[in-house]
C-alpha positions in Angstrom: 96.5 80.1 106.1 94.2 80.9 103.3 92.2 83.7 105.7 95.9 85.2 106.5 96.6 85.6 103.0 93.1 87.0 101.8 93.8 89.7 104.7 97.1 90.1 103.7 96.3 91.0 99.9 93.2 93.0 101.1 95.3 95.0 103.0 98.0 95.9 100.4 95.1 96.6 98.2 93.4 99.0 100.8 97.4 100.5 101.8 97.4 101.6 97.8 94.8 103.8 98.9 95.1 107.8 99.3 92.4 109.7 100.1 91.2 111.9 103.4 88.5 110.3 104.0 90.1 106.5 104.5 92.3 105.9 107.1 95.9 104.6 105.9 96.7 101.1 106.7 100.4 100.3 107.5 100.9 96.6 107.8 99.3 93.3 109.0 101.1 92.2 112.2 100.5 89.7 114.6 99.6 90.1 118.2 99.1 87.0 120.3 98.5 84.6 117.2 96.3 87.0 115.8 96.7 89.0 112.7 96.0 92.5 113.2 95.9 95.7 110.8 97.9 98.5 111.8 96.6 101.7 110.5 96.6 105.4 111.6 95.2 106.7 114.2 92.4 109.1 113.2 91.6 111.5 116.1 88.0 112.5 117.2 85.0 111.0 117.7 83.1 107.9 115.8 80.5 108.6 113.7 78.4 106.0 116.2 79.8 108.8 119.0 78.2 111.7 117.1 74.7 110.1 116.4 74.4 109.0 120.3 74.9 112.9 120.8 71.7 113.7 119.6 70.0 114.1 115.9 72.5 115.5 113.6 71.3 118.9 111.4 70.9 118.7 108.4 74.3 120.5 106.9 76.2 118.2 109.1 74.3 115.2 107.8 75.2 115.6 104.2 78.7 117.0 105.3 79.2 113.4 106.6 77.6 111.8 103.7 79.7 113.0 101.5 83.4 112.2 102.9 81.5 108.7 103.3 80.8 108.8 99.2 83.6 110.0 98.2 85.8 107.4 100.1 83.3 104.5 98.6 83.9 106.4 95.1 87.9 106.2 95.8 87.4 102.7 96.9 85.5 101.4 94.2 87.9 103.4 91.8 90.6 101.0 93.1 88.2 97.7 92.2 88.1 98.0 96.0 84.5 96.7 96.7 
């Protein structure tokens, strides 16, 4: 009960969120017993897709970097750690 709850409040934190770079979360539901987050679906590949790919240049390094900063900025902004 105490580990649905955490997730629970950490997820209304997180669904306070607005920003590009983070996907939206709906709602905790439950599937089978379990609680599950249900958020929006982000097209495209992982960043984990993109690296097995192949070395990244450069400019699409630090183009990545950044949307990941700026969602940690947004984040942190929120007292989201």
């Amino acid at each position: 009960p105490g580990r649905l709850s955490r997730l629970e409040r950490e997820a209304r934190a997180l669904a306070a969120l607005n920003h590009p770079n983070i996907a939206q979360i709906y709602g905790v539901e439950r599937s089978g017993g379990a609680p599950a987050l249900v958020m929006e679906l982000v097209e495209g590949l992982t960043l984990a897709d993109r690296i097995a790919q192949g070395p990244l240049p450069v400019a699409e390094a630090v183009r990545i970097a950044r949307q990941i900063v700026e969602a940690l900025q947004a984040a942190h902004e929120h007292g989201i750690v």
